[in-house]
C-alpha positions as CSV (number, residue, x, y, z in Angstrom):
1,X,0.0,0.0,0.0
2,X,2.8,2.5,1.0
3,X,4.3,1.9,-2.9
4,X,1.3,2.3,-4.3
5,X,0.1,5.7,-2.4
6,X,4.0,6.6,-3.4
7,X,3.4,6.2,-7.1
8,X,0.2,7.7,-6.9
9,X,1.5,11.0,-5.1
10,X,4.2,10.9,-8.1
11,X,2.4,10.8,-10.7
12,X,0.2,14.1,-9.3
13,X,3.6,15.9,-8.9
14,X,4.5,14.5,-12.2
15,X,1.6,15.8,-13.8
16,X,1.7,19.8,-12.0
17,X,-1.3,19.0,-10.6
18,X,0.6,18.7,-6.3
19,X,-1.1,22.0,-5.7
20,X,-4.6,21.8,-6.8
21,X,-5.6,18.3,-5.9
22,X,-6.7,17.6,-2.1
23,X,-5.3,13.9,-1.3
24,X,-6.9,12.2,1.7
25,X,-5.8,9.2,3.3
26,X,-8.5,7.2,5.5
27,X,-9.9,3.9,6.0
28,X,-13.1,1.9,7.2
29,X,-13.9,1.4,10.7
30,X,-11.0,0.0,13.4
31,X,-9.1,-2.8,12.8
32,X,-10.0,-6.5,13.0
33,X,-8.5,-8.7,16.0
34,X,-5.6,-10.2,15.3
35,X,-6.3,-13.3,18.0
36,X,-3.6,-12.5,20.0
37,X,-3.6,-14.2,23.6
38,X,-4.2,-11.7,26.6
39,X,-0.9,-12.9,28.1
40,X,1.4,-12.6,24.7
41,X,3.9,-12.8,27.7
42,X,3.6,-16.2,28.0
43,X,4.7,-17.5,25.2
44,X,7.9,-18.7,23.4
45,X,9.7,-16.0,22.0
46,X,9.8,-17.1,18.5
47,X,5.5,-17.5,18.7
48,X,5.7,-14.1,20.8
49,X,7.4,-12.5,17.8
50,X,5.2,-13.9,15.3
51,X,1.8,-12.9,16.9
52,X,2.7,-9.6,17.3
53,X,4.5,-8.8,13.5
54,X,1.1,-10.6,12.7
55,X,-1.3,-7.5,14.5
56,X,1.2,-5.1,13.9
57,X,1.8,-5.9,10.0
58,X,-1.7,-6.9,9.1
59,X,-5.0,-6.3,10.9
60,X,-2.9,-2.9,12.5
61,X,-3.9,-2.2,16.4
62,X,-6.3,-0.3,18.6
63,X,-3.3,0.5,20.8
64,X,-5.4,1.3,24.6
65,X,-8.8,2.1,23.1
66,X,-11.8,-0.5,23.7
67,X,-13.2,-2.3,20.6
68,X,-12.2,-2.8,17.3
69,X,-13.8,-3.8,14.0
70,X,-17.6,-4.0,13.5
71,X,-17.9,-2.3,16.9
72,X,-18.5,0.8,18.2
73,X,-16.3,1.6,20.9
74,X,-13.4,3.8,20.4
75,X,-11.5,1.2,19.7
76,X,-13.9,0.5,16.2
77,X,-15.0,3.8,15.3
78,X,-11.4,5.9,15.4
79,X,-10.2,5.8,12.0
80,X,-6.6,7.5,10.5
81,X,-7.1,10.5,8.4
82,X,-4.2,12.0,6.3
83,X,-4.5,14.7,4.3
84,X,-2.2,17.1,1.7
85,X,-3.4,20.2,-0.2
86,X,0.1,22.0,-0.6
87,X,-0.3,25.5,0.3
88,X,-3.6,24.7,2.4
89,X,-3.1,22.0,4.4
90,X,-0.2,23.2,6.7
91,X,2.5,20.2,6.7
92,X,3.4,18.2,10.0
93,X,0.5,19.2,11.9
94,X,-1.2,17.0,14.0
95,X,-5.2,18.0,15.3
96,X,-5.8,15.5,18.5
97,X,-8.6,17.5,19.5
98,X,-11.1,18.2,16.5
99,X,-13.9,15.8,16.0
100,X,-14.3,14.8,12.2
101,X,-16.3,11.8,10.7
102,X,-16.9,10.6,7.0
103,X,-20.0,12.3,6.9
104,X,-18.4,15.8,6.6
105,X,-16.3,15.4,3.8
106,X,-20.0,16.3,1.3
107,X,-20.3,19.8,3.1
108,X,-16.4,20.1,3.4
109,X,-15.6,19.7,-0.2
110,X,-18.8,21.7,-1.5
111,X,-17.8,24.9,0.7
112,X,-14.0,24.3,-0.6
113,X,-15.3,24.3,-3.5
114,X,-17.5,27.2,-3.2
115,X,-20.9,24.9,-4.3
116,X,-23.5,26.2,-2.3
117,X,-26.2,23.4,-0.1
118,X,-28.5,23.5,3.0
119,X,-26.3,21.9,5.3
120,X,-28.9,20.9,7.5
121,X,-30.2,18.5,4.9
122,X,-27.1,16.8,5.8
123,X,-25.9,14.8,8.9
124,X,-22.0,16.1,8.5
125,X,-21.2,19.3,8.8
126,X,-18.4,21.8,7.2
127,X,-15.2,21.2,8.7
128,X,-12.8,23.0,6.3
129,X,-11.4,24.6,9.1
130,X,-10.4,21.5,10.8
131,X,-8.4,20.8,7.3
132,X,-6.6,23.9,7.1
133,X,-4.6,23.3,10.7
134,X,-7.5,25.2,13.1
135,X,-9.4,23.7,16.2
136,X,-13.6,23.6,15.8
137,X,-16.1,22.3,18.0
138,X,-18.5,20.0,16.5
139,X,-21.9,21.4,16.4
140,X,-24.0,17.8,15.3
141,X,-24.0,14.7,17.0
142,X,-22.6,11.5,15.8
143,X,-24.3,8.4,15.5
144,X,-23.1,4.3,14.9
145,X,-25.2,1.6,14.1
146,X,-24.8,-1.4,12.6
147,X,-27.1,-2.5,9.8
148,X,-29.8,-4.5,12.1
149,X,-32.9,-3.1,12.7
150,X,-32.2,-4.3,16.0
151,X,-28.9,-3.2,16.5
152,X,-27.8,-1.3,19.4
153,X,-26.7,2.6,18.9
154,X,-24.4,4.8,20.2
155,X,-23.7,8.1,19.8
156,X,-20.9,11.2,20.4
157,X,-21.8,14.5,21.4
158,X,-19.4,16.6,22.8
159,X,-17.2,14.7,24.7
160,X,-20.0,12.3,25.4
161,X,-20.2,9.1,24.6
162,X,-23.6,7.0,25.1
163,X,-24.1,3.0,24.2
164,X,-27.5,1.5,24.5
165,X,-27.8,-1.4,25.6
166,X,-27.7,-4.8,23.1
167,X,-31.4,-6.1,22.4
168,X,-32.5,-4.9,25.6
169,X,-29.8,-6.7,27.6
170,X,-26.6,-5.0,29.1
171,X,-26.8,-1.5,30.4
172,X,-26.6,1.9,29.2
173,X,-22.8,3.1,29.2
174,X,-21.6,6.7,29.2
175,X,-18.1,7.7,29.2
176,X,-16.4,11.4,29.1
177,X,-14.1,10.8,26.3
178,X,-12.0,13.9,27.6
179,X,-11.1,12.0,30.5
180,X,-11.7,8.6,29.7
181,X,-11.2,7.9,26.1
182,X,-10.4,4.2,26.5
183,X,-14.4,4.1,27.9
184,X,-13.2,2.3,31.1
185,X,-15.4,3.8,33.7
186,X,-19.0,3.6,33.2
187,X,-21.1,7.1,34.2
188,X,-24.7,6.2,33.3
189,X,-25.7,5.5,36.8
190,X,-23.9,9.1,38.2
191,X,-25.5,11.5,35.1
192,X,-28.7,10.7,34.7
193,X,-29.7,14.1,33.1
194,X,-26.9,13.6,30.5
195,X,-28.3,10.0,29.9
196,X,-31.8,11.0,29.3
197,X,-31.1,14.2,27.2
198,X,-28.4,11.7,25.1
199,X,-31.2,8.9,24.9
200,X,-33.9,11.1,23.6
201,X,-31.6,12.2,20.4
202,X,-31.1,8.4,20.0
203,X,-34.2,7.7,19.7
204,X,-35.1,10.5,17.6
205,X,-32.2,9.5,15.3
206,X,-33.2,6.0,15.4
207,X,-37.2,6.7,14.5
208,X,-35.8,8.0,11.1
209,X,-33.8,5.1,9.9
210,X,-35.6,1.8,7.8
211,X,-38.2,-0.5,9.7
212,X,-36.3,-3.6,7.4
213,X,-34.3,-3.9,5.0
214,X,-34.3,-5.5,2.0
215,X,-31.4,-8.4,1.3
216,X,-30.0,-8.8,-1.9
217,X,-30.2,-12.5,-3.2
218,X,-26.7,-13.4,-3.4
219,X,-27.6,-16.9,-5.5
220,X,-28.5,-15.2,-8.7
């Protein structure tokens, strides 16, 4: 991948086009496990080696975050995002604090762009500013759900984090990503206003999505 992102980035430089074409880097969701044993400790250096070049090489790592793929802790949901726009992007600069998702790159690119929409027809939101080196608050929620009618939900709003709970088992879980990005202490039972504010827009959310949906007969 690294050779062919390198040939890629070439070929626009070849080309004269470096300074007019906006290159972003991302992926899908967190990485997959890599089945390596809780106590990787334990086992002979040679295996040791191998399990770990294996996460490391292949399926990547969630590093201390919760989750991975298919879920949606932080661990599942945090995806990398590169980007280079020479003489707009600034180089070597890292945001840790802005909140961006897939869902903003329609508004981003249409204000870049100077292409004018309702934004609140959308569920992203303009972050430009984010992609020119500046810090911005997130103004919309975030919602994750998994294509189940069923399916749990969780959201992000703020630094607030809410799960629901899976088919009506489990519990409601809220974290304070601020302080607590690896979701590791549970604060539904000490914020019950936050809980009930965050579960209404759920719900709301939720209301709009598909009753059912309609699978695609893989045998023809």
């Amino acid at each position: 991948m690294d050779q062919r992102v390198g040939r890629l980035l070439k070929k626009l430089d070849d080309l004269d086009l470096r300074e007019n074409t906006i290159v972003v880097f991302s992926s899908d969701q967190g990485p997959a496990p890599a089945g390596l044993p809780k106590k990787v400790e334990d086992l002979p250096p040679e295996e040791k080696k191998k399990r770990i070049e294996i996460q490391m090489n292949m399926l990547g790592s969630v590093g201390d975050l919760k989750g991975g793929k298919h879920g949606m802790y932080e661990g599942g949901v945090r995806v990398p995002f590169l980007i280079r726009w020479p003489s707009h992007v600034p180089e070597k600069t890292v945001n840790s604090k802005s909140v961006i998702c897939g869902v903003d790159w329609l508004p981003t690119l249409c204000r870049i762009t100077g292409v004018k929409i309702d934004e609140q027809q959308f569920d992203g939101e303009d972050v430009s500013s984010v992609w020119f080196g500046k810090d911005r608050e997130r103004t919309k929620p975030l919602f994750w759900k998994t294509n189940n009618v069923n399916s749990e939900v969780a959201m992000r709003d703020g630094n607030w984090k809410l799960h629901t709970p899976h088919r009506k088992k489990g519990e409601i879980e809220l974290y304070d990503l601020s302080s607590d990005p690896q979701e590791s202490k549970n604060l539904a039972g000490t914020k019950p206003n936050v809980v009930k504010d965050l579960t209404a827009k759920v719900e709301k959310w939720n209301a709009t999505l598909p009753k059912e949906y309609t699978k695609a007969d893989d045998k023809d």
